[in-house]
N, CA, C and O of each residue as an XYZ file, in Angstrom:
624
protein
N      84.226     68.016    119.969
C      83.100     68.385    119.133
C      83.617     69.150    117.920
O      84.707     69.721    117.950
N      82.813     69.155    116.843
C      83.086     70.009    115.631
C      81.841     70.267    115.146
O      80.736     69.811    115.442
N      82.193     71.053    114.375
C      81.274     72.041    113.753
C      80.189     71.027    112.678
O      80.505     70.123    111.905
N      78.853     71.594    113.000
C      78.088     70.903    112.598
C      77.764     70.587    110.703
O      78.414     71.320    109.958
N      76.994     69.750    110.151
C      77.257     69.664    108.752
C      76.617     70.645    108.431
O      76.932     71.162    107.359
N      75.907     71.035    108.935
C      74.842     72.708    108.803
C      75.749     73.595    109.079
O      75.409     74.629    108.505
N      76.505     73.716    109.520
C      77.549     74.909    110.347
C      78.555     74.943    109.278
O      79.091     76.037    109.099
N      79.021     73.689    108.321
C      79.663     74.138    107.607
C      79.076     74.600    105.823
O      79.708     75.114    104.901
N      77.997     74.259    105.887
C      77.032     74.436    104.507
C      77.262     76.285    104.740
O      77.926     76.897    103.903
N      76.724     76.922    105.779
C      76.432     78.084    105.941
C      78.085     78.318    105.545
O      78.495     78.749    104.467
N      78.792     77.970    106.550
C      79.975     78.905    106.025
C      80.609     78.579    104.637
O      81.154     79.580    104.173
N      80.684     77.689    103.986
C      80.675     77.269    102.455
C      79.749     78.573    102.247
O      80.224     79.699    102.393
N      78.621     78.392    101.954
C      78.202     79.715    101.384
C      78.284     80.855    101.248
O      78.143     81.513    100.217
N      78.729     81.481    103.206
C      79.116     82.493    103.099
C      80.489     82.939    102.747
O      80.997     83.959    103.212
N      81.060     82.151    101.925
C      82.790     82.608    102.170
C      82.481     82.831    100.518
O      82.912     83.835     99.952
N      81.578     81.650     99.689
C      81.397     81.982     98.364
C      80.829     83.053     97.950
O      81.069     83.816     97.015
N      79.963     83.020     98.838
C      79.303     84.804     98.391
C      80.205     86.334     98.992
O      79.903     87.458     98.590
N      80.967     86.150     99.681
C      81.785     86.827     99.868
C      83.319     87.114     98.859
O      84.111     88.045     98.715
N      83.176     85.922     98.392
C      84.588     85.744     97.149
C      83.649     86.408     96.360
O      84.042     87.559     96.170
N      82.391     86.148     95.721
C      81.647     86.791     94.662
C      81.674     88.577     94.796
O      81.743     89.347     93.838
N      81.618     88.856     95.854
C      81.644     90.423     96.377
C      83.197     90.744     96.047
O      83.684     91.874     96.089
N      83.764     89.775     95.774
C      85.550     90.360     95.832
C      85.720     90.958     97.664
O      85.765     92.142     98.000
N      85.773     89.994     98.415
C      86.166     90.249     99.503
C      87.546     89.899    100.123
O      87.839     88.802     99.649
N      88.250     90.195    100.721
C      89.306     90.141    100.569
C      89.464     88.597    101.984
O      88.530     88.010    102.529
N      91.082     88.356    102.195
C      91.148     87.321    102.934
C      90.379     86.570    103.946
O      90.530     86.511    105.166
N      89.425     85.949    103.075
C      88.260     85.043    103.489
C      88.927     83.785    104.451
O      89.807     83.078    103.961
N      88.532     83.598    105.600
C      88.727     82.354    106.476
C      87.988     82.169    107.263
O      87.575     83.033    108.037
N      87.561     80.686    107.241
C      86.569     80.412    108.594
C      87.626     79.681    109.710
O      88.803     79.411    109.470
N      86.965     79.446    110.896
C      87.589     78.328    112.209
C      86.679     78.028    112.507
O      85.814     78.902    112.531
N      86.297     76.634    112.917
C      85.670     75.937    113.375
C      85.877     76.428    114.928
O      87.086     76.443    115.158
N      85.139     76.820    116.036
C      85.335     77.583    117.313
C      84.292     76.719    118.286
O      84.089     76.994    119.469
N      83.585     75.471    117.456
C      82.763     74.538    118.502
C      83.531     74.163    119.736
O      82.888     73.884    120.747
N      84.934     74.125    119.757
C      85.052     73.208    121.032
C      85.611     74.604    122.115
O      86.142     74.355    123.198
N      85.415     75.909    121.676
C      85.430     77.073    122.629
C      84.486     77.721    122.946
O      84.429     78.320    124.020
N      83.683     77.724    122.182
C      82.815     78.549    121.880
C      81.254     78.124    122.619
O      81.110     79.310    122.321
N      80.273     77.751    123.115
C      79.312     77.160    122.982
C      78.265     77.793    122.334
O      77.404     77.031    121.894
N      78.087     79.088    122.138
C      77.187     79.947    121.630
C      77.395     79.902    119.967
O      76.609     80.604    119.331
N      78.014     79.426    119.496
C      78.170     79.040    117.482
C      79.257     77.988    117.199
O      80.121     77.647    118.008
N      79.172     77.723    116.496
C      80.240     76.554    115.569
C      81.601     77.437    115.090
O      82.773     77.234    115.407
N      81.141     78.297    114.374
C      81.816     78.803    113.379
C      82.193     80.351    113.124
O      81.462     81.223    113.593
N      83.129     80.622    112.515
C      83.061     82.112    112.651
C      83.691     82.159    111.008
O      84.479     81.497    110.332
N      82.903     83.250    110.857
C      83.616     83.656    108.741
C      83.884     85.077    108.960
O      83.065     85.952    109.239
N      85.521     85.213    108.744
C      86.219     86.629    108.752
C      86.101     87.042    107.052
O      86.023     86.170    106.186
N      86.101     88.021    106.852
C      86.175     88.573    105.366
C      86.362     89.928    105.617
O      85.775     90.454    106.562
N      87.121     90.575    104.873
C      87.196     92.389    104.574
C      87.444     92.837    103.515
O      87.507     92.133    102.507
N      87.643     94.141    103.522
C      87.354     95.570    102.400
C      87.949     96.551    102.218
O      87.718     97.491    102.978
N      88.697     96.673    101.412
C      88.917     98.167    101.985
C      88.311     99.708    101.937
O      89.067    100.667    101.782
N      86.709     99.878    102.103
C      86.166    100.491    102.037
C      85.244    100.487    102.517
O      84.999     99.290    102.669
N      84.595    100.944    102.843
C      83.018    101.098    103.939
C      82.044    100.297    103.278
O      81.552     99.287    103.781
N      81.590    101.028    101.446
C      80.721    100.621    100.541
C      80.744     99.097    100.426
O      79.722     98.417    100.520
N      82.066     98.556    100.200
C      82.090     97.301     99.509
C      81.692     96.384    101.108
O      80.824     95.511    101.106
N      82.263     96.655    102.042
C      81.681     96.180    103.508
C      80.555     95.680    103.461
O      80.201     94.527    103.216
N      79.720     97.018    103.821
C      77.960     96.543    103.097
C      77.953     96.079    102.101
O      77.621     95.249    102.947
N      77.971     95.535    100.715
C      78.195     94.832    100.166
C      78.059     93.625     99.888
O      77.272     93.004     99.173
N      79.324     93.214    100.842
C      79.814     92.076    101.026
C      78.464     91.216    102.079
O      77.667     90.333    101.764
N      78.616     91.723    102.991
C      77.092     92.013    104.211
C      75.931     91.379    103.726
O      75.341     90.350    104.055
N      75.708     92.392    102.713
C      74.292     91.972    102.032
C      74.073     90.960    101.281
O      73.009     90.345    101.202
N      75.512     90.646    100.437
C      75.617     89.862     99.321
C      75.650     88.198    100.602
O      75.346     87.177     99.986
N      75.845     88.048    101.543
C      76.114     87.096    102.593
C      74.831     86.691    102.853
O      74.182     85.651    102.735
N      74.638     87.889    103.269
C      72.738     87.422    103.944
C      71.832     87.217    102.664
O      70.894     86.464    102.925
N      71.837     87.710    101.230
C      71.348     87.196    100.555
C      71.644     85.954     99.906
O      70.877     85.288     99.211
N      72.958     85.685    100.234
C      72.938     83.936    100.035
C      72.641     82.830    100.495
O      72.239     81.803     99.947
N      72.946     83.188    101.970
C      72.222     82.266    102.822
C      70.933     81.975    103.190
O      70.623     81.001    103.877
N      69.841     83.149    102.564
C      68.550     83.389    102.751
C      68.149     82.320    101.247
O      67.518     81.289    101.479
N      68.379     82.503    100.385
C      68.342     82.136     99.133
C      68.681     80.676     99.244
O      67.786     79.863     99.474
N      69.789     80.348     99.109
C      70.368     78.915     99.368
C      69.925     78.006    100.462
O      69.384     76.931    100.205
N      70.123     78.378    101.561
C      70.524     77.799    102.938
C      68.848     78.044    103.635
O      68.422     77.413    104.603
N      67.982     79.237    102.778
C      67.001     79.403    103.754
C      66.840     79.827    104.968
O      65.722     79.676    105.459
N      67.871     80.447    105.748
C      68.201     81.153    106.907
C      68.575     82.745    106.815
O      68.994     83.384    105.850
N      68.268     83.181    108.205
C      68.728     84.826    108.298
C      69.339     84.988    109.322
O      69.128     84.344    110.350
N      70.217     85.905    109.186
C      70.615     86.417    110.803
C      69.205     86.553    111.616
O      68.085     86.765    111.152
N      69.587     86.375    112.908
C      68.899     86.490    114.249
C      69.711     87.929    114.610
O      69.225     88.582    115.533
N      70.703     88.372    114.060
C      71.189     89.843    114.878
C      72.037     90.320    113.795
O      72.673     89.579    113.045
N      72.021     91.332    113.757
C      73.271     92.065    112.451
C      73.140     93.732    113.256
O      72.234     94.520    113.530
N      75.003     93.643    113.445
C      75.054     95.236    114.027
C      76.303     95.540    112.894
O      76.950     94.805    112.148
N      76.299     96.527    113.074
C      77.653     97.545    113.190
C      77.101     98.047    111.605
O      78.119     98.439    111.034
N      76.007     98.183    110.744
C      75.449     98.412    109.555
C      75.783     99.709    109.555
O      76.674    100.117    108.811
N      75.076    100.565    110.433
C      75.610    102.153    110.410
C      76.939    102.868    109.907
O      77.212    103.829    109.189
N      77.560    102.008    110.574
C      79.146    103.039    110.524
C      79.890    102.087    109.092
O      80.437    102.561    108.096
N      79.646    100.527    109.471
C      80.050    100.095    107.970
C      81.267     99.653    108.021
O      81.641     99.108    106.983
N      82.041     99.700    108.905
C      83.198     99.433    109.518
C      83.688     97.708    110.184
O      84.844     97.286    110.205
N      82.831     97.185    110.523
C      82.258     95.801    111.124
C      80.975     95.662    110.888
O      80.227     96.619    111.088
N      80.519     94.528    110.451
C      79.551     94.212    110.354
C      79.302     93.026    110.692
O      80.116     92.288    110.138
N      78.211     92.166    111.654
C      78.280     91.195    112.375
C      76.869     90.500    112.134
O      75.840     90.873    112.698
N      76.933     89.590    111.354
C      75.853     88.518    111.209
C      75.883     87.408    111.894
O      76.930     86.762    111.942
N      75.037     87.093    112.379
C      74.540     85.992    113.590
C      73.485     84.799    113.044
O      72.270     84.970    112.939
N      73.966     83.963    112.826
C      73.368     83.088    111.675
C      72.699     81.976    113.523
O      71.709     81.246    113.470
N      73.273     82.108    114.444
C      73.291     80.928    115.341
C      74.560     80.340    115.161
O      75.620     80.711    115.666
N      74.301     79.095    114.162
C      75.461     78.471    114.317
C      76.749     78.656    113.262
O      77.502     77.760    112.881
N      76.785     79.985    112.921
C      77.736     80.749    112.145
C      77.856     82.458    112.294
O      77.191     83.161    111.533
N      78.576     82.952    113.124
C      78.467     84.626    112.889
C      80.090     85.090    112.151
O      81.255     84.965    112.530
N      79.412     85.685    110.895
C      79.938     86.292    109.899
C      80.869     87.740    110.422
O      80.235     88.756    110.709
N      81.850     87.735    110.482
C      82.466     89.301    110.683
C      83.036     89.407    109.433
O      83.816     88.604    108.923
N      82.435     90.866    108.758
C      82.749     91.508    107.540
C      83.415     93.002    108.056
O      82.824     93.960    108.555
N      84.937     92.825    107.730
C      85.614     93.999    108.697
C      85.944     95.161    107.428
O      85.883     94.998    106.209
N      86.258     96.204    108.109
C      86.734     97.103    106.803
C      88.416     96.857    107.170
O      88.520     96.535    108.354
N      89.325     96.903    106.693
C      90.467     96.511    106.503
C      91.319     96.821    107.539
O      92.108     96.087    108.134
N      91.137     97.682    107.649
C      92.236     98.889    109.326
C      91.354     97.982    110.554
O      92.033     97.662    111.530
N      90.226     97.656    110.553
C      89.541     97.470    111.315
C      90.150     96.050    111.686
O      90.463     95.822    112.854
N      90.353     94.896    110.484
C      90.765     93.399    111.151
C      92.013     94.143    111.157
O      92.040     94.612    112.295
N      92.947     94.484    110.619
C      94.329     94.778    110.891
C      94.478     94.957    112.479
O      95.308     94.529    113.281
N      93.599     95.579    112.578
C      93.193     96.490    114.329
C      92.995     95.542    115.624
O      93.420     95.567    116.779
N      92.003     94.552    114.753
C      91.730     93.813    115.968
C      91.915     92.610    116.186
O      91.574     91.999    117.199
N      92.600     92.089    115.027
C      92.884     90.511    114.856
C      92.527     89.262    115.072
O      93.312     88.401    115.469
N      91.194     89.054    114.801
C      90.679     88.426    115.599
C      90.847     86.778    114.731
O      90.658     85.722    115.335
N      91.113     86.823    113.701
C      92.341     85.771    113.772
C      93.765     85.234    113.919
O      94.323     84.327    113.301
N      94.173     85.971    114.824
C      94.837     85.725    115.561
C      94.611     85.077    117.273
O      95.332     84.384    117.991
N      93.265     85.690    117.457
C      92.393     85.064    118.598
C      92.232     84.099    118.816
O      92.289     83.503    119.891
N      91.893     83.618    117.366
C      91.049     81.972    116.804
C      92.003     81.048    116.394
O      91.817     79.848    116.595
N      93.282     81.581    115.691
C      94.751     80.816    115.488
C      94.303     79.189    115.879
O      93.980     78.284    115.109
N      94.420     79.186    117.479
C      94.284     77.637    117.435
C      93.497     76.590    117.277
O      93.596     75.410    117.611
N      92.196     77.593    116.361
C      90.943     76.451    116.322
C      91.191     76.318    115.104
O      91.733     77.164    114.392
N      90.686     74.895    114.675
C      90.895     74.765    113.096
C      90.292     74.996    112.420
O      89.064     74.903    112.442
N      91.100     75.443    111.445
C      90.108     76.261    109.708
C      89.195     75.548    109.087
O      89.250     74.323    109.185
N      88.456     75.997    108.536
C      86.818     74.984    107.898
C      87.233     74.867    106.446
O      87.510     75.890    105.819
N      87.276     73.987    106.028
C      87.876     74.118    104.082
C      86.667     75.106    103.315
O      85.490     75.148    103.673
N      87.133     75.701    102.439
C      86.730     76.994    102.076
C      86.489     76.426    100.353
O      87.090     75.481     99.843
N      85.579     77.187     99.763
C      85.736     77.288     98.356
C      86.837     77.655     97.129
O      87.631     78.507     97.530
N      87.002     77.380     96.223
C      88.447     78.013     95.741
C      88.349     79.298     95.719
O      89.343     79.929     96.080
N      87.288     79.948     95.347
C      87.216     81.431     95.099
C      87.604     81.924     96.467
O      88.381     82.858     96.269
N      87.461     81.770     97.578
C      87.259     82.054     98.921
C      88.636     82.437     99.154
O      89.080     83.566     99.361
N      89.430     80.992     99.072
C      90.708     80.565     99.175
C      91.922     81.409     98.449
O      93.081     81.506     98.852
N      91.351     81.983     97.289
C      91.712     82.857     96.502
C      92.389     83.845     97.020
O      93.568     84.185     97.117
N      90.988     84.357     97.439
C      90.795     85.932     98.258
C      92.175     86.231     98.874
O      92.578     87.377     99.076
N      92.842     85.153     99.147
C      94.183     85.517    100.088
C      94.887     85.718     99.644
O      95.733     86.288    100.332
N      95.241     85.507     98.263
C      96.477     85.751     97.478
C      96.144     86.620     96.524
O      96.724     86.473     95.448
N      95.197     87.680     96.642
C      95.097     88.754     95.751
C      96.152     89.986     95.680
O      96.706     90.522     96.640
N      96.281     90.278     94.408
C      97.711     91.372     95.221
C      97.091     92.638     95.750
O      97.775     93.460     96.360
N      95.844     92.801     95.532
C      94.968     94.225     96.622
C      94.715     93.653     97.274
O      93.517     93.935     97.314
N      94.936     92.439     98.453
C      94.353     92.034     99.329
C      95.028     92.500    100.852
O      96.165     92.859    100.542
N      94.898     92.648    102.160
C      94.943     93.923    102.928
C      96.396     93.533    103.508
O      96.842     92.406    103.721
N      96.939     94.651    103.682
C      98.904     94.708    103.910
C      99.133     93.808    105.112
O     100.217     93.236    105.224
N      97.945     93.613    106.234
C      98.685     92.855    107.501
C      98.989     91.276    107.068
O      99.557     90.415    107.739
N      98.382     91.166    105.618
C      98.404     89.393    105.416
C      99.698     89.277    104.521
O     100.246     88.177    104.441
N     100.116     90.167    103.969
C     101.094     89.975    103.202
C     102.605     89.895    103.999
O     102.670     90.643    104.974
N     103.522     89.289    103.784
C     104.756     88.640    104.755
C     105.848     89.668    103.975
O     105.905     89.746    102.748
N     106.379     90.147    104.546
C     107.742     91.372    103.758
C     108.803     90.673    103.309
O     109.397     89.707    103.788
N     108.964     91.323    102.280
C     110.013     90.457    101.610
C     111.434     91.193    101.086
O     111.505     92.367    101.451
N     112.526     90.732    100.330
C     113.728     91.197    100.564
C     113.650     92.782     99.556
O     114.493     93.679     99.517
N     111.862     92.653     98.562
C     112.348     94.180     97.921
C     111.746     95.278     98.592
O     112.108     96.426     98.337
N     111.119     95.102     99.182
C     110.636     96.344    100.322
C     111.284     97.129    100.617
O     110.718     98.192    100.867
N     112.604     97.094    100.745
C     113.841     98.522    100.723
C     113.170     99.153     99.329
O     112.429    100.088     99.026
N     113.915     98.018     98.637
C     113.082     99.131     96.953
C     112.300    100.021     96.724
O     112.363    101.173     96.294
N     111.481     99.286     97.094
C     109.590    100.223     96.842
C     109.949    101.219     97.821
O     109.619    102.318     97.374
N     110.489    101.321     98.981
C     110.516    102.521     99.917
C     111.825    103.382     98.820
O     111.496    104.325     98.102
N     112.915    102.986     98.860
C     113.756    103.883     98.201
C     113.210    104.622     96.850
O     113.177    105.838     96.659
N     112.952    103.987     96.304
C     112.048    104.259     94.873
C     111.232    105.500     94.962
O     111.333    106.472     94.214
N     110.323    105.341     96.071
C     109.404    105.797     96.464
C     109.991    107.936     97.001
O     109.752    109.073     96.595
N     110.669    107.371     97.905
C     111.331    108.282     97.997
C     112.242    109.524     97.102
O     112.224    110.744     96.937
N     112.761    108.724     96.814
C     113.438    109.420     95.143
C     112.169    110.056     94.376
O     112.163    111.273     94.194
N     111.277    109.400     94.000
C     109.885    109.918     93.475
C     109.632    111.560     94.246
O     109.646    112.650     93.673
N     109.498    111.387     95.118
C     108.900    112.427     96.149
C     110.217    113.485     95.987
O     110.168    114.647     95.582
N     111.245    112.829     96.369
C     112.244    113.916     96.505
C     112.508    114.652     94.797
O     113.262    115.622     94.724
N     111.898    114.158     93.625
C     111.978    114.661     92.447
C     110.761    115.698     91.708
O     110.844    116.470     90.752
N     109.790    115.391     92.475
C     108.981    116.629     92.660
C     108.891    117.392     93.606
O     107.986    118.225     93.544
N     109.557    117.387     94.503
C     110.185    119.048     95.324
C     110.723    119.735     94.204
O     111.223    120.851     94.346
């Protein structure tokens, strides 16, 4: 089974309205053939509480607008930290940054396959503020630490 043509309209939308929020490494997985309770799942984050909600709102007002649908459930609004929209056959996790770093939950999903995304969406991943667990280390990273150091040790 795969994800339905409705299942992927919603997440098309929500990954675009989430690139529009400047959200950071946007990805969906198709999770129909694990999952039976949704199709789809749309990761996005922040690094900040504010832009979280945000992102949140800017989601549910697209899909309400466009798509004509609402969440059936949205938690974690309070603290701002996770935020979880329940579309049915799409639930949205909008993480604050420490938070997916934290819990990885694509890494969970790894073996279901990715839903093709918008360019803006697609973007989101190669931003250079986009959140440190996605970025792969590379040979100048001594640098920036030595550098860094010297800095510090020159204002003592």
């Amino acid at each position: 089974m795969t994800a339905t043509d409705r299942a992927v309209e919603l997440v098309t939308t929500a990954a675009q309205a989430a690139a529009d929020k400047l959200a950071h490494n946007i990805i969906a997985f198709d999770v129909s053939d694990v999952l039976a309770i949704t199709d789809a799942f749309v990761l996005a984050s922040a690094p900040n509480d504010r832009q979280v909600k945000a992102i949140a709102d800017g989601i549910e007002e697209a899909l309400r607008e466009q798509c004509d649908t609402k969440p059936v459930r949205r938690e974690g609004e309070r603290e701002g930290r996770w935020i979880l929209l329940d579309f049915l056959d799409v639930v949205v996790h909008v993480q604050h940054s420490e938070e997916r770093s934290y819990y990885g939950l694509e890494r969970l999903w790894k073996d279901c396959p990715e839903i093709e995304l918008p360019e803006d969406a697609k973007a989101s991943r190669n931003r250079p503020d986009a959140d440190e667990y996605i970025r792969e280390p590379n040979e100048f990273d001594h640098v920036e630490a030595v550098l860094a150091a010297e800095a510090d040790r020159d204002l003592r």
